[in-house]
N, C-alpha and C positions, 0 to 999 in steps of 0.2 A: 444713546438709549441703553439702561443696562437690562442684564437679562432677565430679571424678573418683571420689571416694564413689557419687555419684548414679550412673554411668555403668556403675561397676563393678557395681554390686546391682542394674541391670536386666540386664546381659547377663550376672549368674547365674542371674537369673530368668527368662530366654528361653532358654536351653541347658536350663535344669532343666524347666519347663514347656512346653517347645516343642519340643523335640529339634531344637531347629538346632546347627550345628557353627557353636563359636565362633570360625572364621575368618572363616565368612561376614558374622558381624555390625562390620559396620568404617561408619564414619557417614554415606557417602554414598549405602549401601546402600536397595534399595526394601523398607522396613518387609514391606509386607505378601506382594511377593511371595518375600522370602528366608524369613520364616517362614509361606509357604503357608497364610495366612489367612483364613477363610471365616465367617460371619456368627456360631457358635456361638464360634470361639476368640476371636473380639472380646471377648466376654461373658468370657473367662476370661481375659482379659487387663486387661479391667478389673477384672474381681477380685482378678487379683494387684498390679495397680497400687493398688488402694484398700488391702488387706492390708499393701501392704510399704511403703507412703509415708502411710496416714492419709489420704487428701481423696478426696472424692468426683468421681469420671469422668461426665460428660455424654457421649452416644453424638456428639453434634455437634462435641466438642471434636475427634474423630479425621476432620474433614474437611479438614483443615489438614495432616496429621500424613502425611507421605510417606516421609520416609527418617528412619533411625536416629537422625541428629542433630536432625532438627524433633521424633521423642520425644524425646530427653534431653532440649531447651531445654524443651518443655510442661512434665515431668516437673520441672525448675529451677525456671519458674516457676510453677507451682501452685505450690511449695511456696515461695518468696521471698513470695508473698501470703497464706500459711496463719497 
């Protein structure tokens, strides 16, 4: 999958599951304070990440993960090692 594939089908799935406005998601953006994130939408966010890409989310992997472009790169490379 290349990365604009990849980039595109998360920020349908964060509009669609999140009710953010898709202007706000642009890649320097703070992950979790644009999508007002709080310990339960983690959990659904991993869900839909395992749902729409196949591999399994570690809660530890999102300690790293700050703004919109450090997901896409995760998001790339889980799946470059799948």
């Amino acid at each position: 999958m290349e990365t604009a594939e990849i980039v595109s089908k998360i920020n349908h799935f964060l509009v669609e599951e999140f009710e953010v406005d898709a202007e706000k998601i642009v890649p320097e953006a703070n992950l979790r304070e644009t999508l007002q994130l709080d310990s339960l939408d983690y959990i659904d966010l991993v869900v839909v990440i395992e749902s729409n890409f196949g591999f399994k989310v570690k809660a530890e992997d999102f300690t790293d993960i700050a703004t919109f472009q450090s997901f896409y790169d995760y998001v790339e490379n889980k799946l470059a090692i799948k």
